[in-house]
Backbone as a printed PyTorch tensor [residue, N CA C, xyz], in Angstrom:
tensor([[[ -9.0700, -22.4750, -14.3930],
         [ -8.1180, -21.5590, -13.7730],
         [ -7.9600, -20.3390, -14.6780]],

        [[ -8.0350, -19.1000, -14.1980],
         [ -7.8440, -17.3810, -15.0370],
         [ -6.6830, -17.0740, -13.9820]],

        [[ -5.9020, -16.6040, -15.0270],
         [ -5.0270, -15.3100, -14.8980],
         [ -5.1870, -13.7550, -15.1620]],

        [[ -5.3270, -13.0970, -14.4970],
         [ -5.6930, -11.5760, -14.7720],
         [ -4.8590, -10.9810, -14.3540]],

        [[ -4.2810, -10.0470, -15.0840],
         [ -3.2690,  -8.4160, -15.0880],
         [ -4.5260,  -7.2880, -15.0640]],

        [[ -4.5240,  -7.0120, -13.7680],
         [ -5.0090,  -5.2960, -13.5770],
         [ -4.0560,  -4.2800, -13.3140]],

        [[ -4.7200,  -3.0540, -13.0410],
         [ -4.1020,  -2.1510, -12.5090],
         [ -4.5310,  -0.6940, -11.6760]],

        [[ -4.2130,  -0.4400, -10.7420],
         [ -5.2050,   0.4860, -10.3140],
         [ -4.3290,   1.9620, -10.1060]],

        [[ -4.7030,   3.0130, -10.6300],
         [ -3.7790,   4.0210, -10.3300],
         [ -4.2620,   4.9020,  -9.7230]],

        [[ -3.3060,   5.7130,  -8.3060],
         [ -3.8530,   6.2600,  -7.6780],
         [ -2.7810,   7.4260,  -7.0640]],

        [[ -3.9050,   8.9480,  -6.9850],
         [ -3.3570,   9.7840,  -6.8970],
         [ -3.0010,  10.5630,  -5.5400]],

        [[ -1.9190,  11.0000,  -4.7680],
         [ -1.9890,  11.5380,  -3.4030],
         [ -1.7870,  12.5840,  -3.2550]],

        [[ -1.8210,  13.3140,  -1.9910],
         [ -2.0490,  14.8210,  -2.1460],
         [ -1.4180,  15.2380,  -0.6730]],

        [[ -0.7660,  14.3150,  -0.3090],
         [  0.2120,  14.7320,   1.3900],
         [  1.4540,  13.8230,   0.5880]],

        [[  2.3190,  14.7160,   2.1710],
         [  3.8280,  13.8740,   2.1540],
         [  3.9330,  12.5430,   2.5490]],

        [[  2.6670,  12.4320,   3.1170],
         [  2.5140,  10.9850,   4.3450],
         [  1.0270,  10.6550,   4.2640]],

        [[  0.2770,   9.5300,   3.1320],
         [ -1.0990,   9.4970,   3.5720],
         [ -1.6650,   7.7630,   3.3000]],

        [[ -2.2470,   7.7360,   3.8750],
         [ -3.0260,   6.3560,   4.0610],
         [ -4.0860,   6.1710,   3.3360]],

        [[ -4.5720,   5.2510,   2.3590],
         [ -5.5940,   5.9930,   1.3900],
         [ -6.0560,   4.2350,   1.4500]],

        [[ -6.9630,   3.6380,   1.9450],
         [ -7.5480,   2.2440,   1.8310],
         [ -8.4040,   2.2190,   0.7060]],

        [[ -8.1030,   1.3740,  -0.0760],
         [ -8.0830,   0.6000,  -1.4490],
         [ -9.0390,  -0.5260,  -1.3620]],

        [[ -9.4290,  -0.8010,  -0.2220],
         [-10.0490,  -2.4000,  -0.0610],
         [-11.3030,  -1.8880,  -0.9960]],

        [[-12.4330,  -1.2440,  -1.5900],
         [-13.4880,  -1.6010,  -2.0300],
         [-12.6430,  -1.3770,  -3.8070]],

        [[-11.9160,  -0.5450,  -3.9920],
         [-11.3850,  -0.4190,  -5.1570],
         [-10.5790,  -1.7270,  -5.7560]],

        [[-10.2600,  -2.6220,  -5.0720],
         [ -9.9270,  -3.6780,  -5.4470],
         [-10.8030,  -4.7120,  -5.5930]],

        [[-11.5810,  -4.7940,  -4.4280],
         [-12.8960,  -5.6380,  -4.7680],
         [-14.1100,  -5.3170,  -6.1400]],

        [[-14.0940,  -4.2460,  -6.5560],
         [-14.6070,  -4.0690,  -7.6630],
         [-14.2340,  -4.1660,  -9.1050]],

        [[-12.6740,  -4.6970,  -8.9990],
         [-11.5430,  -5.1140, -10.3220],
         [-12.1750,  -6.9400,  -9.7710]],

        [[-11.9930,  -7.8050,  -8.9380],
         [-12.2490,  -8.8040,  -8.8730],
         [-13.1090,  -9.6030,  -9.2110]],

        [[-12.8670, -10.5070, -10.5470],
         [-13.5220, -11.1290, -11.1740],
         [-13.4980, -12.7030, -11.4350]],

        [[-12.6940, -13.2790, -10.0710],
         [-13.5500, -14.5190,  -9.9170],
         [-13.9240, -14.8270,  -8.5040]],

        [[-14.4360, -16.3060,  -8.5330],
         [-15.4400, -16.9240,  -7.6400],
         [-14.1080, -17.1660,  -5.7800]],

        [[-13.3050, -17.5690,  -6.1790],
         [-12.5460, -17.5020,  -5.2720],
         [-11.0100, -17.8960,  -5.6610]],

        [[ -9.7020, -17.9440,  -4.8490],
         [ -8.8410, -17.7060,  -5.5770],
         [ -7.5830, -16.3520,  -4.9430]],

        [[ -6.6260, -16.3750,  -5.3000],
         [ -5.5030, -15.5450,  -4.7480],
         [ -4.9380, -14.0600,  -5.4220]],

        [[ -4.5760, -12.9260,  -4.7660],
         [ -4.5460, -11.8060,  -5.5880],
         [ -2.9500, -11.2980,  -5.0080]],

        [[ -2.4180, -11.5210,  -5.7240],
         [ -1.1640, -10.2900,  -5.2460],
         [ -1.5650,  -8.8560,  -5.1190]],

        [[ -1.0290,  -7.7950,  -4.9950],
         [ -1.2750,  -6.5710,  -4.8510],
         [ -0.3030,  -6.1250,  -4.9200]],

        [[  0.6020,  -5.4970,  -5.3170],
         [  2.2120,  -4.8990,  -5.7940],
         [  2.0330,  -3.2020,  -6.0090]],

        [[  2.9340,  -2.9520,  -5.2000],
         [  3.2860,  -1.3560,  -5.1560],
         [  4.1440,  -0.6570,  -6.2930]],

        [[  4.4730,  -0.2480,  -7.3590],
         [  5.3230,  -0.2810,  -7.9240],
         [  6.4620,   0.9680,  -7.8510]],

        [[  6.6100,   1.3020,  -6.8660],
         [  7.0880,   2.8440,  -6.3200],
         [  8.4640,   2.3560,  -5.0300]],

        [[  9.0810,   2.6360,  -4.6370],
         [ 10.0970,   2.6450,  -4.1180],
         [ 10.1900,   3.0090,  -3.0530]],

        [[  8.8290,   4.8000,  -2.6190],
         [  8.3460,   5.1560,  -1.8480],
         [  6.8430,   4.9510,  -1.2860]],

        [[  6.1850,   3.7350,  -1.4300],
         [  5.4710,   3.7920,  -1.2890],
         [  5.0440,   1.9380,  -0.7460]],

        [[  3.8780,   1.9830,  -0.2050],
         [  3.9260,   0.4210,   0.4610],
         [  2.4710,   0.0480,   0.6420]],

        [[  1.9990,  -1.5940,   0.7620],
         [  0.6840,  -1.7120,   0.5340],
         [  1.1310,  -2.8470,   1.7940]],

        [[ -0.2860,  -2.7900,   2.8100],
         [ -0.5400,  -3.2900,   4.1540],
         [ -1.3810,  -3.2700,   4.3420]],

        [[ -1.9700,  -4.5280,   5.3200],
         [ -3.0270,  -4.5080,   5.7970],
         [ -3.4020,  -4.2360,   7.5060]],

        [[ -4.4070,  -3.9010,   7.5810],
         [ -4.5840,  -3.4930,   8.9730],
         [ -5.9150,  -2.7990,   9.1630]],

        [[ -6.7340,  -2.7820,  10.3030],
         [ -7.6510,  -1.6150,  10.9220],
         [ -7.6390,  -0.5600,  10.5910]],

        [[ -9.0070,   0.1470,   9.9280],
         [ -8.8970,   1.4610,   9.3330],
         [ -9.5580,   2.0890,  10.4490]],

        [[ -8.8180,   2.4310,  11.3770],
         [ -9.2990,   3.3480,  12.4630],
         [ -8.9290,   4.5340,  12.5590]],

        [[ -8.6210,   5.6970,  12.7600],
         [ -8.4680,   6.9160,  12.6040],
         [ -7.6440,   6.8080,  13.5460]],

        [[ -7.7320,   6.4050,  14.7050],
         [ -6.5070,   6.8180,  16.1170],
         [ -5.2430,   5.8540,  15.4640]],

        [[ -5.4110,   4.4220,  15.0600],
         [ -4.0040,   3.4330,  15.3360],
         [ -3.5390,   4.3330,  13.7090]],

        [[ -4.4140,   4.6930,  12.9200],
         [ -3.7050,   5.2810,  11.2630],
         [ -2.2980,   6.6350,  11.5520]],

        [[ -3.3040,   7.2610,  12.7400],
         [ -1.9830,   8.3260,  13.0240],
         [ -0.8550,   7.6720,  14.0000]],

        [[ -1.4750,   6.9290,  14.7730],
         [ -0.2200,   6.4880,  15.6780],
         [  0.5980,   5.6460,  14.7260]],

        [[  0.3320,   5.2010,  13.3150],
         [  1.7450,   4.1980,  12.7490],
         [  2.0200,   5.2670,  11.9130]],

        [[  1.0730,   6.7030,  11.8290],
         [  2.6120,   7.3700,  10.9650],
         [  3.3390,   8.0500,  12.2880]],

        [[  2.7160,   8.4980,  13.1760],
         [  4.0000,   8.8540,  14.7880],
         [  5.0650,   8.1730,  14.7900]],

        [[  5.1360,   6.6090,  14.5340],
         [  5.6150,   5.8500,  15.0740],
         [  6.5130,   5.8910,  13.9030]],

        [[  6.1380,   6.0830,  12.5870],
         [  7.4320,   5.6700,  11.4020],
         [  8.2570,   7.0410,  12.0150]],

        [[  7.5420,   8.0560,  11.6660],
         [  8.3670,   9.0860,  12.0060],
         [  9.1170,   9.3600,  13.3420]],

        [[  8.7390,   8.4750,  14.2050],
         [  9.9980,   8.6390,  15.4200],
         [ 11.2370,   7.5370,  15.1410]],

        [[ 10.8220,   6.6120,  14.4610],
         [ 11.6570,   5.6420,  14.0820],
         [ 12.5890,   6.3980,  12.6490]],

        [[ 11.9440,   6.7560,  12.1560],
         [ 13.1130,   7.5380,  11.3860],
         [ 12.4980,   9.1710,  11.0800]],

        [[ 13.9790,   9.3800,  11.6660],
         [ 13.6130,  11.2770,  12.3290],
         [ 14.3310,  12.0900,  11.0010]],

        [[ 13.7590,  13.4330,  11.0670],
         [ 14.5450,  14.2390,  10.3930],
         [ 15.9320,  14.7310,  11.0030]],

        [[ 16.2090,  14.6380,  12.4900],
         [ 17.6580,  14.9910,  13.0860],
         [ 18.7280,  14.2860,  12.6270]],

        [[ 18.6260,  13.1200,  11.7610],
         [ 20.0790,  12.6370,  10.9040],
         [ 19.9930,  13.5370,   9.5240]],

        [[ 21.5220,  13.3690,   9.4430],
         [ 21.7690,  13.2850,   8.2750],
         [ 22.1060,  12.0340,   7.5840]],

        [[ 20.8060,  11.8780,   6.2160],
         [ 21.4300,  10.9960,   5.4580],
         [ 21.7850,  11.0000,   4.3770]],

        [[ 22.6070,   9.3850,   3.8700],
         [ 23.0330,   9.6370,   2.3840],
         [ 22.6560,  10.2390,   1.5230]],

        [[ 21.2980,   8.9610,   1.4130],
         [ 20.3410,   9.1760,  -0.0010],
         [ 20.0060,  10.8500,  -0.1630]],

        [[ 19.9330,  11.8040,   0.8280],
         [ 19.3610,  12.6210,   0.8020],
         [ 20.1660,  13.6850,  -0.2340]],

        [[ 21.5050,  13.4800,  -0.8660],
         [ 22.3450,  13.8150,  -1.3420],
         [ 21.7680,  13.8350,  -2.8390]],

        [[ 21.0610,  12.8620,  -3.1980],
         [ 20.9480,  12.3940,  -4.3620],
         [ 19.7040,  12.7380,  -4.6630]],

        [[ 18.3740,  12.8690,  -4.1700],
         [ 17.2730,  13.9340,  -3.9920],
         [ 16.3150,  14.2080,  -2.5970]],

        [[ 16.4400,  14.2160,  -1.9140],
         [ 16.3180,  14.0500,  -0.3560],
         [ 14.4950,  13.7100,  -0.0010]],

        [[ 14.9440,  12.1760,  -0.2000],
         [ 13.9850,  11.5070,   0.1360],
         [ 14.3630,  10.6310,   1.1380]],

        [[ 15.0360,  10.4920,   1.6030],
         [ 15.8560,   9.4790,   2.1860],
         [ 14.7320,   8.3830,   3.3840]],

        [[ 14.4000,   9.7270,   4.1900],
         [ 13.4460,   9.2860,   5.2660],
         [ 12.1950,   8.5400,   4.3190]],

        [[ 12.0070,   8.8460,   3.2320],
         [ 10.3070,   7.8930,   2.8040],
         [ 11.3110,   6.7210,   2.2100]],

        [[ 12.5200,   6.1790,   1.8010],
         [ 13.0140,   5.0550,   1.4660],
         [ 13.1220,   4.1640,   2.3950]],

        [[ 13.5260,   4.5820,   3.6260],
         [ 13.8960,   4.4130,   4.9510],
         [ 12.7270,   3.2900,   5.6910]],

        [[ 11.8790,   4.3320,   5.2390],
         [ 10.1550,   4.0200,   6.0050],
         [  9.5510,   3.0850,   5.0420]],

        [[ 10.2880,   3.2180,   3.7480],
         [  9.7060,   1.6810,   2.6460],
         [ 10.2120,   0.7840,   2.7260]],

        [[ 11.6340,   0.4040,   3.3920],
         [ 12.2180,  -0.7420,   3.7480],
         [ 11.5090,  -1.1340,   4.7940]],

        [[ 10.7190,  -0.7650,   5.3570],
         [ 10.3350,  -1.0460,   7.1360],
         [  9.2420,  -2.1190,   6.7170]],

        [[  7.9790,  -1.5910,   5.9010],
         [  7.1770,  -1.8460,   5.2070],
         [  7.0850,  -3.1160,   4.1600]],

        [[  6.3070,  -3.3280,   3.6360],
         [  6.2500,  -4.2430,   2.5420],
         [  5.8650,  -3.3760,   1.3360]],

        [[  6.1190,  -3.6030,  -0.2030],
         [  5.4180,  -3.0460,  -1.2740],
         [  4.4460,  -4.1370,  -1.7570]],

        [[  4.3480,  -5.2770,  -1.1510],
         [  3.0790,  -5.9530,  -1.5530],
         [  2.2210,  -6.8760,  -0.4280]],

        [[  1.4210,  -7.4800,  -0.7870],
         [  0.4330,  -8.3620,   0.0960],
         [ -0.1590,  -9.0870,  -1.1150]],

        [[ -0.5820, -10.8430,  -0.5690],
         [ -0.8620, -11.6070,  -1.1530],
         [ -1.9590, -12.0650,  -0.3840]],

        [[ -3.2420, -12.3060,  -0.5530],
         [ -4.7750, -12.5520,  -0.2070],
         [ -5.3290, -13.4720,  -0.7730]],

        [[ -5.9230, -13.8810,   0.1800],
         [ -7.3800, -14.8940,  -0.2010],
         [ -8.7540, -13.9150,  -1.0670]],

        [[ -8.9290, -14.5110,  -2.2680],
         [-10.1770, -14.0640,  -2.9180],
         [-11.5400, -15.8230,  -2.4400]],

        [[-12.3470, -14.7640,  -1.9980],
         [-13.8090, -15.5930,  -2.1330],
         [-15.2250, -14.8550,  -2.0800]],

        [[-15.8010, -15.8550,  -2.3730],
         [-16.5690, -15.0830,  -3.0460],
         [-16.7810, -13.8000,  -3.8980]],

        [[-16.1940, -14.0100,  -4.6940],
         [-15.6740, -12.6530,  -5.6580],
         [-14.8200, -11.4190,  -4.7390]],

        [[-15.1430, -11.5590,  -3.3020],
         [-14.5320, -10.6180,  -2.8430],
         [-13.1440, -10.5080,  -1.6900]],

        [[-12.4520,  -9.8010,  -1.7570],
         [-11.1230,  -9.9170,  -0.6110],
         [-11.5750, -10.9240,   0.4490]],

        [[-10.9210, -12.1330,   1.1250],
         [-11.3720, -12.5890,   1.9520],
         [-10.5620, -12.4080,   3.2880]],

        [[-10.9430, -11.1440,   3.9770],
         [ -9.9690, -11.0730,   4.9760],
         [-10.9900, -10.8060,   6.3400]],

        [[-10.3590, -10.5280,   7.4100],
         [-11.0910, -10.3910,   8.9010],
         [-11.7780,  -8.9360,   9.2050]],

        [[-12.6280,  -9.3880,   9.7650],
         [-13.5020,  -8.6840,  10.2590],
         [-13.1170,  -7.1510,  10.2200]],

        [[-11.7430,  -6.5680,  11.1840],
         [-12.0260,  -5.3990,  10.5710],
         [-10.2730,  -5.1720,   9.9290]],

        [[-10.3510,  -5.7780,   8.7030],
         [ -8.7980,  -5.3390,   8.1240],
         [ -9.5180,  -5.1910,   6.9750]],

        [[ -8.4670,  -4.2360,   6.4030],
         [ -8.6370,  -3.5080,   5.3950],
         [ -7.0540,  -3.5300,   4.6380]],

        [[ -7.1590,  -3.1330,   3.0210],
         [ -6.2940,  -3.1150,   2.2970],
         [ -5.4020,  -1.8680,   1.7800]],

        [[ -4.3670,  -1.2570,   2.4610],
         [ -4.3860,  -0.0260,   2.8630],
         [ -2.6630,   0.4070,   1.5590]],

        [[ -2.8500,   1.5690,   0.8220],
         [ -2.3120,   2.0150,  -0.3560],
         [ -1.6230,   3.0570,   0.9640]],

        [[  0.2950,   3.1920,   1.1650],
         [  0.6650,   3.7160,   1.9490],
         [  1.9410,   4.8680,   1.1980]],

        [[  1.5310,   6.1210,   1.0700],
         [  2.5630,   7.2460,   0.7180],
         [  3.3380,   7.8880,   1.0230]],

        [[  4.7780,   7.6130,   0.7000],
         [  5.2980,   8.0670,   1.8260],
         [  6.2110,   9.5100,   1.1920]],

        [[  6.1750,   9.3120,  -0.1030],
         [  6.6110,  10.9580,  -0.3470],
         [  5.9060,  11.4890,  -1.3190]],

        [[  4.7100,  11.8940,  -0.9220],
         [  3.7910,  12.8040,  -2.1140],
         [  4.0570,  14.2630,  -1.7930]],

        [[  3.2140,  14.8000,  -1.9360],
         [  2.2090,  14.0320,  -3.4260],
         [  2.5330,  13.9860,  -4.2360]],

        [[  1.4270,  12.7960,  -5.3180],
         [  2.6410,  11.9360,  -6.1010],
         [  1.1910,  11.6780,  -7.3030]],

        [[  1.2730,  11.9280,  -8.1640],
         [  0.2350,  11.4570,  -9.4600],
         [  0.7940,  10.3650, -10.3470]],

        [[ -0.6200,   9.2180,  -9.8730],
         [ -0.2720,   8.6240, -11.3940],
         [  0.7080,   7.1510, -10.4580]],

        [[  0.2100,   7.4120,  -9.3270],
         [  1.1020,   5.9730,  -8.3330],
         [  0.0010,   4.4380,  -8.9880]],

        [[  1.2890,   3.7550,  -9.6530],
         [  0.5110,   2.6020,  -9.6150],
         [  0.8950,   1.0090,  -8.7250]],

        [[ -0.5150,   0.6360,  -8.7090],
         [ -0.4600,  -0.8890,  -8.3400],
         [ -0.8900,  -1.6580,  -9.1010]],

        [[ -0.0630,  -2.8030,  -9.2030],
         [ -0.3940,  -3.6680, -10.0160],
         [ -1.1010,  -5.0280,  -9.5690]],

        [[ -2.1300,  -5.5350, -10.2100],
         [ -2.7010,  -6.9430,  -9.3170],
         [ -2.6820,  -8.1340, -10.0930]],

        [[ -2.2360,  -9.3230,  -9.8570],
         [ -2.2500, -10.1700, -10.8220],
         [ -3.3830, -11.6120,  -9.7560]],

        [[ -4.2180, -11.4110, -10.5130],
         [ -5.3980, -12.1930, -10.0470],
         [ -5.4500, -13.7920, -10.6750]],

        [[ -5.3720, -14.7040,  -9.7240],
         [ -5.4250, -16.0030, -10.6340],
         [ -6.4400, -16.6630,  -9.0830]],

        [[ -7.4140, -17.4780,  -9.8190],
         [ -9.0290, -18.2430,  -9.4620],
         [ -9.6790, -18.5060, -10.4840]],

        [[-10.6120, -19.0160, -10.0560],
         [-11.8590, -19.7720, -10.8370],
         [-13.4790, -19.2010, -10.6960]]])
């Protein structure tokens, strides 16, 4: 049995962007099979899996953004007005936990491991992975 601490850091360049991670993680993965957390370490920011298709990628940011609009006023926004990307990180998860095999992510056919930004751009965003297999 191995325990491994990685880390992958990654840089964005919109207010809102989708940036899939799945081969960048598979190339930190260094055993035979076995389980990987994946941890967001940002407040604004969230890691999911799903279809890297170009049409459903814009329809779930449509969809955050009709679900939370700029026509409120909110609190947080008082304090540095981010409010709406906190909003949209509660909705979300900041991590995912996976099957490793064969050295690589073991997931379906077409899902992918998707790094989600919700107030960039932002340098220097990290994730953290703690890898344990054989």
């Amino acid at each position: 049995m191995m325990i491994a601490k990685k880390s992958l850091n990654i840089n964005t360049s919109k207010s809102f962007e989708i940036i899939d991670i799945t081969s960048k993680i598979n190339d930190l993965i260094d055993v035979e099979n076995g389980i990987i957390s994946i941890f967001s370490k940002h407040s604004t920011t969230a890691i999911a899996v799903n279809e890297n298709e170009a049409g459903l990628l814009m329809d779930f940011e449509y969809a955050l953004d009709n679900l939370i609009t700029e026509k409120h006023s909110y609190f947080h926004d008082r304090i540095d007005n981010n409010a709406r990307s906190h909003l949209k990180s509660f909705l979300l998860s900041s991590s995912e936990c996976l099957p490793i095999k064969d050295n690589h992510l073991d997931l379906g056919t077409w899902q992918s491991v998707f790094f989600i930004e919700l107030d960039g751009p932002r340098h220097d965003r990290t994730i953290s992975l703690t890898i344990i297999g054989e």
